[in-house]
BAMAR-915487 format. One record per atom (N, C-alpha, C): residue in one letter; y, x, z. Coordinates in steps of 0.2 Angstrom, whole numbers, padded with zeros to 4 digits, always signed. Example, Ala and Ser with C-alpha at 12.3 -4.5 7.8 and 13.67 -1.06 7.14 Angstrom:
// residues 2
a-0028+0066+0039a-0022+0062+0039a-0016+0066+0039s-0011+0064+0035s-0005+0068+0036s+0000+0064+0039
This chain:
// residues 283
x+0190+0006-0089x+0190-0002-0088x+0194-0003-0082x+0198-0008-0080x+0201-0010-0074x+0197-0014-0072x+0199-0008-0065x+0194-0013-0059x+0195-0019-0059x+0200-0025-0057x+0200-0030-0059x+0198-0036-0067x+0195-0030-0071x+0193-0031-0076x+0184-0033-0074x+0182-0030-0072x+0174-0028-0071x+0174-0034-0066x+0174-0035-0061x+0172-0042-0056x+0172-0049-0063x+0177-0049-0066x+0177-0054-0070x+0172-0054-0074x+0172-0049-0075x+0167-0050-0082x+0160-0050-0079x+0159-0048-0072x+0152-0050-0070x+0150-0056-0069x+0156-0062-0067x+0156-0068-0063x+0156-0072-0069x+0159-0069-0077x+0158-0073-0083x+0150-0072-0084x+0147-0067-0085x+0140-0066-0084x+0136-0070-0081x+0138-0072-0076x+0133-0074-0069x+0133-0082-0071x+0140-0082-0072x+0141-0092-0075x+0138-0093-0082x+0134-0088-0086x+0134-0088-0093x+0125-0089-0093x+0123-0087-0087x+0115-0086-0083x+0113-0077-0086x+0116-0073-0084x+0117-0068-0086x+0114-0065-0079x+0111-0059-0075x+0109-0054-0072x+0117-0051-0073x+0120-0049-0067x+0124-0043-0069x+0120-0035-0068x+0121-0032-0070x+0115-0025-0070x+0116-0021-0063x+0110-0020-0064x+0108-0018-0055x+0108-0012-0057x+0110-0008-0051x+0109+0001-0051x+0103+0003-0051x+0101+0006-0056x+0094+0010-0056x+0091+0013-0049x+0086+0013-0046x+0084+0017-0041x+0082+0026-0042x+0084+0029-0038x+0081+0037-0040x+0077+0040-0034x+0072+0044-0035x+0069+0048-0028x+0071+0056-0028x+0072+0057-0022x+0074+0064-0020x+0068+0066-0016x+0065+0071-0018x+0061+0073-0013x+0063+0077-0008x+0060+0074-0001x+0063+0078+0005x+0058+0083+0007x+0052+0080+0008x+0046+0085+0010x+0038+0083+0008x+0035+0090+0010x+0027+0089+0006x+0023+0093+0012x+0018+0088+0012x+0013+0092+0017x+0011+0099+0014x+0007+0102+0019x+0004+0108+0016x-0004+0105+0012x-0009+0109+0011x-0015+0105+0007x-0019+0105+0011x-0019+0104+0018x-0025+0106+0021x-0028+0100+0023x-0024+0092+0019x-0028+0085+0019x-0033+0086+0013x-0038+0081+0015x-0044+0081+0012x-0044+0072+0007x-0041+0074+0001x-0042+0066-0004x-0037+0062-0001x-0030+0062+0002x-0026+0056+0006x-0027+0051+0003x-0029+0046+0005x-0029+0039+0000x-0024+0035+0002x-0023+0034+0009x-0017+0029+0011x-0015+0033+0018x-0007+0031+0017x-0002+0032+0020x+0000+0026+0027x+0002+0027+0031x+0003+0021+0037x+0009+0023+0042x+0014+0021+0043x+0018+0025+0047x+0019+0018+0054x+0020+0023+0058x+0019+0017+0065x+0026+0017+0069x+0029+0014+0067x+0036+0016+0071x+0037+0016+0080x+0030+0013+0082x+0030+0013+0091x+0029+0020+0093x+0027+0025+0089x+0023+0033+0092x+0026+0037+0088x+0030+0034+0081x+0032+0039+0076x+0028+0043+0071x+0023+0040+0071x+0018+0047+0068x+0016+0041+0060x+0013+0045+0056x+0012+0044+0049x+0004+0045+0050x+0002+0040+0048x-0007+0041+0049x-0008+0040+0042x-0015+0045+0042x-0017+0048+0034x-0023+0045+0033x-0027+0040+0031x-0034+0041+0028x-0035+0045+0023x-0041+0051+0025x-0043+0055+0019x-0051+0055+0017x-0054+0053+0012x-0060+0053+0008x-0062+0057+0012x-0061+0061+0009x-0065+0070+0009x-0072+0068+0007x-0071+0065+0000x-0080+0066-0002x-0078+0060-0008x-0083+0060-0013x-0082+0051-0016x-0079+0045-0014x-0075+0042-0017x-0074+0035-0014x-0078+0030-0013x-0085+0031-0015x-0089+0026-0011x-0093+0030-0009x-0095+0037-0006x-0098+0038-0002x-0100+0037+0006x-0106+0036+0006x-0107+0035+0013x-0109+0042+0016x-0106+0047+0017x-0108+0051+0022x-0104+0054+0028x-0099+0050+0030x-0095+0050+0036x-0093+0057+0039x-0087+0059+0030x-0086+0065+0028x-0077+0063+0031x-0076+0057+0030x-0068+0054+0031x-0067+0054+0036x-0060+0056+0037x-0055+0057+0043x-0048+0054+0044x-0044+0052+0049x-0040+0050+0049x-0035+0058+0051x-0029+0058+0049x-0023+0062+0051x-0019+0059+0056x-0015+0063+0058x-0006+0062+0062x-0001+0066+0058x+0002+0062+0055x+0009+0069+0053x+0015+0065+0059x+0020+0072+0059x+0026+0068+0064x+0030+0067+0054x+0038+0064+0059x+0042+0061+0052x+0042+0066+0046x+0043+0071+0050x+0046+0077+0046x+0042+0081+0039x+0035+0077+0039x+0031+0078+0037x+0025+0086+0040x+0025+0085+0047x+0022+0093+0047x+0013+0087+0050x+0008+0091+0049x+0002+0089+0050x+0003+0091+0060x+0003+0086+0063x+0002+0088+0071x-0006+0086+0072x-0010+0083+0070x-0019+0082+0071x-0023+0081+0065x-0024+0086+0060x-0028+0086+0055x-0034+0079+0055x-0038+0081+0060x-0044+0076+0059x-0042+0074+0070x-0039+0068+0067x-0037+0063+0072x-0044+0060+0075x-0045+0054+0070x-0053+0052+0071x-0057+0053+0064x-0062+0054+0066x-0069+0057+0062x-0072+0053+0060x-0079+0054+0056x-0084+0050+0055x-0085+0046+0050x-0080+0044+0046x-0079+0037+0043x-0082+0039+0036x-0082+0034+0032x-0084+0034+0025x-0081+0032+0021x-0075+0037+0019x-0072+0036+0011x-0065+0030+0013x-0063+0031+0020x-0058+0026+0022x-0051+0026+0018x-0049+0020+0016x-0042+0018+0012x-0038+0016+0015x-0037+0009+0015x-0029+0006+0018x-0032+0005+0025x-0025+0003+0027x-0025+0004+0036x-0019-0002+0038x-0019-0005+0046x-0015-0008+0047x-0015-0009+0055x-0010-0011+0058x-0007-0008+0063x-0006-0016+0067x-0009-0018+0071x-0011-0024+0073x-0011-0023+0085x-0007-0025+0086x-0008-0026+0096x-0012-0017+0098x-0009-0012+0095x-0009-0007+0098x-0016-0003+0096x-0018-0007+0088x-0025-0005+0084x-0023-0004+0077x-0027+0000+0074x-0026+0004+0069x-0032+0002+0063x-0033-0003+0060x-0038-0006+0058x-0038-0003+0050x-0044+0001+0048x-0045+0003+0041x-0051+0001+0041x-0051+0003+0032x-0057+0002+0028x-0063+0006+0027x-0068+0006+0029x-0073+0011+0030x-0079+0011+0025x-0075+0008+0019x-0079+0007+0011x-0085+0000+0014x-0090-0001+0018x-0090-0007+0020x-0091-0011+0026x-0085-0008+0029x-0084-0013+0036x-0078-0012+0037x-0077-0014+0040x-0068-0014+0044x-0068-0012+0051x-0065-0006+0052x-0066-0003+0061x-0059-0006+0064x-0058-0004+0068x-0052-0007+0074x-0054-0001+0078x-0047+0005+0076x-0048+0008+0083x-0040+0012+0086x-0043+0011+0093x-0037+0013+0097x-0031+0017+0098x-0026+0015+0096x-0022+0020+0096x-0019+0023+0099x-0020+0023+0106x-0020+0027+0111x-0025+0033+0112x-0030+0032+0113x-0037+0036+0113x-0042+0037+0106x-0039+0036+0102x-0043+0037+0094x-0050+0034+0094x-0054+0029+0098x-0060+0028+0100x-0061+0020+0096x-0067+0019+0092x-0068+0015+0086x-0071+0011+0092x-0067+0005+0091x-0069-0001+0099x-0073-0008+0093x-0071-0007+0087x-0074-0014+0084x-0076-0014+0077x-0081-0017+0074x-0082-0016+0067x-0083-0024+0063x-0085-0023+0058x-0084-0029+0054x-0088-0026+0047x-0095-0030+0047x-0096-0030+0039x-0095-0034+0033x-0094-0031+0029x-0093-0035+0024x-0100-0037+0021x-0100-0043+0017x-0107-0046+0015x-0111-0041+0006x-0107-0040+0002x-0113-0039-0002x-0115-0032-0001x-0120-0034-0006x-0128-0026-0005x-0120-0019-0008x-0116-0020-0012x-0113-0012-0014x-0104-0013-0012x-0102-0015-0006x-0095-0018-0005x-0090-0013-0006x-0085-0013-0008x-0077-0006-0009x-0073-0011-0007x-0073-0010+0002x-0067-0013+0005x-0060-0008+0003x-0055-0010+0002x-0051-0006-0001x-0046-0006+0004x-0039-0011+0003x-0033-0010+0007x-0033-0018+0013x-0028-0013+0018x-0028-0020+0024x-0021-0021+0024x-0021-0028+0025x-0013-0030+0029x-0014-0034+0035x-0010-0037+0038x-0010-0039+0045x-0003-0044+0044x-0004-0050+0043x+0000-0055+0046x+0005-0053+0053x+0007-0057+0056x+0012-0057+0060x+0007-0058+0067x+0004-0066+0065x+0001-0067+0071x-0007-0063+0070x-0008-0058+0068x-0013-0056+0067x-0019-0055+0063x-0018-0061+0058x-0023-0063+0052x-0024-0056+0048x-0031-0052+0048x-0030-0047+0043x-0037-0048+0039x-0030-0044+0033x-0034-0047+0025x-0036-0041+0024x-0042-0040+0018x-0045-0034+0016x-0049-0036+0010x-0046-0033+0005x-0049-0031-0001x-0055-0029-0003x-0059-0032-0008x-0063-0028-0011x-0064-0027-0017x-0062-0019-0018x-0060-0020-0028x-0065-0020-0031x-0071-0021-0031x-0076-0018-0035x-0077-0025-0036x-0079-0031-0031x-0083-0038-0029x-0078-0043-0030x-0070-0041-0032x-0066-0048-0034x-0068-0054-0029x-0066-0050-0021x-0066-0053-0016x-0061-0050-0010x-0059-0056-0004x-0052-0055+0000x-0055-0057+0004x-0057-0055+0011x-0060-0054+0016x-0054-0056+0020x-0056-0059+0027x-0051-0061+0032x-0054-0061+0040x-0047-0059+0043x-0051-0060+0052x-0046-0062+0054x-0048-0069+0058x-0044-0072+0060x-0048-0075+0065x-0042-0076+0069x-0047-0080+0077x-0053-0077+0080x-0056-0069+0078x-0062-0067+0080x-0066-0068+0073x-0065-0074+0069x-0069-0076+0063x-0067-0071+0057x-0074-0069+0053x-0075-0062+0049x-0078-0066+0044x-0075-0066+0038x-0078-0067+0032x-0074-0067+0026x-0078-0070+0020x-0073-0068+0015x-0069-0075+0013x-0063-0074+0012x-0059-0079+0012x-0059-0082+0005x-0057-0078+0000x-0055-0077-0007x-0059-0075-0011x-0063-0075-0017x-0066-0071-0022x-0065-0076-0028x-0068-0073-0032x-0066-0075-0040x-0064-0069-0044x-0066-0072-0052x-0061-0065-0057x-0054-0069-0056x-0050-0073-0053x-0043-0074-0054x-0043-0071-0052x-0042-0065-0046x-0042-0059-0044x-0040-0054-0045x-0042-0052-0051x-0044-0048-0056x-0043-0042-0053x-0047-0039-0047x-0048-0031-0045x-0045-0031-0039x-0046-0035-0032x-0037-0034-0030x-0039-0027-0026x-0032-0023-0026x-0035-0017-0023x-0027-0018-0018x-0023-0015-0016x-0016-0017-0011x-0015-0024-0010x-0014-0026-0005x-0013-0031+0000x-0005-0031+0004x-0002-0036+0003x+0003-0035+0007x+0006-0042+0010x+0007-0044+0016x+0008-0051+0019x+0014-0055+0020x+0018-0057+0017x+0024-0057+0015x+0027-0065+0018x+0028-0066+0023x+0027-0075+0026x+0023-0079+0024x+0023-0083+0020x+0016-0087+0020x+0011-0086+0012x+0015-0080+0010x+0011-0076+0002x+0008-0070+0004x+0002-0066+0001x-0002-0062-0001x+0000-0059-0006x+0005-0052-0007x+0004-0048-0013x-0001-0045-0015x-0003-0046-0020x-0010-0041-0022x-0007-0037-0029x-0012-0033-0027x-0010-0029-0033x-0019-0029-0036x-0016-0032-0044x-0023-0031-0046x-0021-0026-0052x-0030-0022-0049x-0033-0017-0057x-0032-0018-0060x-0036-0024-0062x-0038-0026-0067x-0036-0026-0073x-0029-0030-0072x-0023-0031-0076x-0016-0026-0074x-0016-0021-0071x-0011-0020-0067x-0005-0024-0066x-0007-0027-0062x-0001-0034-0060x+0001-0033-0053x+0007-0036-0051x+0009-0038-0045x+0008-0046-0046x+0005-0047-0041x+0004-0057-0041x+0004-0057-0034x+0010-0063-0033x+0008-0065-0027x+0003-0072-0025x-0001-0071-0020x-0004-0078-0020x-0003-0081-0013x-0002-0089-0013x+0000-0093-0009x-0005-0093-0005x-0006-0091+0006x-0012-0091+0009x-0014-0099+0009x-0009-0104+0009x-0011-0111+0010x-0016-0115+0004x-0013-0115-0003x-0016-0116-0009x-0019-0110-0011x-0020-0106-0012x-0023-0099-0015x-0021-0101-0022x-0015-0104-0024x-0012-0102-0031x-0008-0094-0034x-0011-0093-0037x-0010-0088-0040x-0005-0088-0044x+0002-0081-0041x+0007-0082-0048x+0008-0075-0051x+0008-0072-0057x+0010-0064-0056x+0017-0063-0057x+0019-0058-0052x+0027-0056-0053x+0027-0051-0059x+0025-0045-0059x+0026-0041-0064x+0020-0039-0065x+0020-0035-0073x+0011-0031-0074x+0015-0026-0076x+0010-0021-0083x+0011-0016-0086x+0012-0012-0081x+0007-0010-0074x+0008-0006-0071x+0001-0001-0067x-0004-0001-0074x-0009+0004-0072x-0013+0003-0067x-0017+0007-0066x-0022+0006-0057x-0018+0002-0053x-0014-0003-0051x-0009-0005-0045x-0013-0001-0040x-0010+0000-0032x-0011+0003-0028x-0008-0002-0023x-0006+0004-0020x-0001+0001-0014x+0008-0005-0016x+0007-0006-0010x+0014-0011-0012x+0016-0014-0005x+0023-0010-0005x+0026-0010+0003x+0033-0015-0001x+0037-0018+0004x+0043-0021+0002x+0048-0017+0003x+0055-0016+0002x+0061-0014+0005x+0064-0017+0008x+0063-0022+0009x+0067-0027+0016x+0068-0029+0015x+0071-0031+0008x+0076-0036+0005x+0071-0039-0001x+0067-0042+0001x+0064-0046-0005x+0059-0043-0011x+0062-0036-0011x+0059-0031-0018x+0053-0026-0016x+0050-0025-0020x+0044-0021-0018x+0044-0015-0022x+0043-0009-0019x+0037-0004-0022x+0030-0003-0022x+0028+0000-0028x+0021-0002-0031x+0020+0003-0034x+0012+0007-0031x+0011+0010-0034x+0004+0010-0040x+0003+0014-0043x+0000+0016-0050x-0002+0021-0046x-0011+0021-0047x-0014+0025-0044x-0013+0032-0051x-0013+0032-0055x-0014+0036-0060x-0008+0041-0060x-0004+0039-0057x+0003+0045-0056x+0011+0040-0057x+0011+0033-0057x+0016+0029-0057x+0019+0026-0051x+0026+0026-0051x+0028+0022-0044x+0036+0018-0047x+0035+0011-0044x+0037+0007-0048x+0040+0001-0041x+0047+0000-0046x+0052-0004-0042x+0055-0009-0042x+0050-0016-0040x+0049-0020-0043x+0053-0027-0040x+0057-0030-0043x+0062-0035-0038x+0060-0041-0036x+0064-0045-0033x+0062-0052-0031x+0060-0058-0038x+0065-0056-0043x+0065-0059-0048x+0057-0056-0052x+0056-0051-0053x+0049-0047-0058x+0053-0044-0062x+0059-0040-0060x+0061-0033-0066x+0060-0029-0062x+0055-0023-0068x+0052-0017-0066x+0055-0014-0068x+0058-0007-0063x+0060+0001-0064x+0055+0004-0063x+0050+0008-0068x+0047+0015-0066x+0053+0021-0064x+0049+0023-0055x+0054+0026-0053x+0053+0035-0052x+0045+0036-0056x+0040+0042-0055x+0036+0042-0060x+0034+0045-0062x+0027+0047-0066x+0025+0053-0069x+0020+0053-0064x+0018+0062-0062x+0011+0063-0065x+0010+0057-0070x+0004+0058-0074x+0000+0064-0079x+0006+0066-0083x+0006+0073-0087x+0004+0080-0079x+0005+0079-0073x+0005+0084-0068x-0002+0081-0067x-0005+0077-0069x-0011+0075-0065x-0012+0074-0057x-0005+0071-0056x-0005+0070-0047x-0006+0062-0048x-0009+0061-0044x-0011+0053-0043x-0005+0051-0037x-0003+0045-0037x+0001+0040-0034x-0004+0033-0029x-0006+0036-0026x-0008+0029-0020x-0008+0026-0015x-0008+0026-0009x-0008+0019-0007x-0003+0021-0003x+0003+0019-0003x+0010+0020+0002x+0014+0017+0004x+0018+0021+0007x+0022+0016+0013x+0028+0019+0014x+0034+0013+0018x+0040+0016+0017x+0041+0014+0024x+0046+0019+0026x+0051+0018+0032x+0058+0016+0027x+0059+0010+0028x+0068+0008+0025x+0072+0009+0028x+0073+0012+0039x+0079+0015+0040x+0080+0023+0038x+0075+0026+0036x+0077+0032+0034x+0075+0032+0025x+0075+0027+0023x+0074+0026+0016x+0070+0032+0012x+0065+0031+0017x+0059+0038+0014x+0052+0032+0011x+0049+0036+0007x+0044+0032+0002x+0040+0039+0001x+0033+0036+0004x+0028+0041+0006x+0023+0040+0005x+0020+0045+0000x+0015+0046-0005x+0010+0051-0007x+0004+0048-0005x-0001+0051-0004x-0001+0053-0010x-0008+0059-0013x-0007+0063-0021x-0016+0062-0022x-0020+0058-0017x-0028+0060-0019x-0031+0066-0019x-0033+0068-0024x-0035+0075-0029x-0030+0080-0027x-0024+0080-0027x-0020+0085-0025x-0018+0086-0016x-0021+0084-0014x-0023+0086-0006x-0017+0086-0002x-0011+0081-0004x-0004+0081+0000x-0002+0076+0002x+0004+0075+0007x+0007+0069+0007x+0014+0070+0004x+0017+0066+0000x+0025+0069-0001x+0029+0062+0001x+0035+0064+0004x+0040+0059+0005x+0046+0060+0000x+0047+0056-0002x+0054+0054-0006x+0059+0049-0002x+0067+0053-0004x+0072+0046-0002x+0074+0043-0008x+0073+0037-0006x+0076+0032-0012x+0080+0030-0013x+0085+0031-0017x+0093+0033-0018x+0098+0027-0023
């Protein structure tokens, strides 16, 4: 085809209300922890210190017996502090707020120092059997927190700790992600990507047919990846076309709660059950 054939026939397309076809996305895997993490749930990378923080169970995911750890890897994927800070109960998502590292501690939310790994604040959740799950952090510091079990969206804001959002319109939210004045959720229930409005609490959803949704980081540019905690990793545009970009299902490695660094277009992925973190470039 001549190259000055191909532009035309995109711009016929575009005026015709046509997509012209976007390039598929690919992962290259660049490196893999060794096994010595315990259940990694969620992934967190910090670009002030460089380090990749690990929440790991190490026990059921609603156990209470303060078996859960957090980690340190450097870029490169090597584990530099196995058990950074201790004590916790079956910790998940994580978020990175004025020099504090705030995770889920299945039913509180700790706040602690990322200088000195020392747990400075906590927060309960209200009901009798809570599954706080994943965290995000607005800009000016508003942090949201999931609860998948209780079809509730917990908030801290201004010192103020409660639940913001509940309802089944919710349907399971389990990743959180804070996007200017939208809340991406990812629900179970339905596997969806929705995003919900913080001013109205109108609920829209971008895409579904996406299994356990997990984690969901953006790529800069408007587009998300979303994970499928059952072994699915999925790339999801501003419009709502999905490419499954993974599926490690048949291997029984689980895909959960992740994050990406976009200048070195690495996409970094805890495995659960399989006791690793592995990074992928996406291509």
């Amino acid at each position: 085809m001549s190259r000055l054939l191909l532009p035309l026939i995109c711009l016929t397309l575009a005026l015709l209300g046509f997509d012209a076809p976007k390039k598929e996305k690919k992962l290259v895997k660049v490196w893999e922890t060794d096994t010595t993490l315990r259940v990694p749930e969620s992934v967190l990378y910090n670009p002030k210190d460089g380090f990749i923080y690990v929440s790991n169970i190490d026990g059921k995911p609603d156990g209470l017996d303060g078996n859960g750890f957090i980690s340190r890897l450097t870029i490169d994927g090597k584990i530099e502090k196995l058990k950074w800070v201790v004590g916790l109960n079956a910790p998940k998502g994580m978020g990175i707020y004025n020099n504090r590292l705030y995770v889920t501690d299945l039913h509180r939310l700790v706040a602690i120092n990322l200088t000195n790994g020392q747990a400075e604040n906590t927060w309960d959740a209200t009901d009798e059997k809570p599954f706080l799950n994943d965290v995000s952090i607005a800009k000016d510091g508003t942090v949201y927190v999931s609860d998948n079990r209780n079809n509730k969206i917990y908030r801290l804001k201004d010192k103020q700790w409660g639940v913001w959002m509940e309802g089944g319109q919710l349907d399971n939210p389990n990743g959180l992600l804070v996007v200017g004045k939208k809340l991406m959720v990812g629900s179970t229930k339905i596997g969806a990507l929705q995003a919900l409005d913080i001013e109205t609490k109108t609920i829209m959803k971008i895409a579904d047919g996406m299994g356990n949704t997990d984690g969901i980081v953006t790529d800069g540019k408007k587009n998300y990846f979303v994970s499928d905690w059952n072994g699915q990793l999925f790339y999801i545009t501003a419009e709502g076309q999905k490419q499954q970009m993974l599926d490690s299902r048949e291997q029984k490695t689980n895909t959960a709660d992740i994050d990406y660094i976009a200048n070195r277009k690495l996409l970094i992925v805890p495995t659960f059950f399989k006791n690793q973190v592995v990074a992928y470039r996406v291509e």
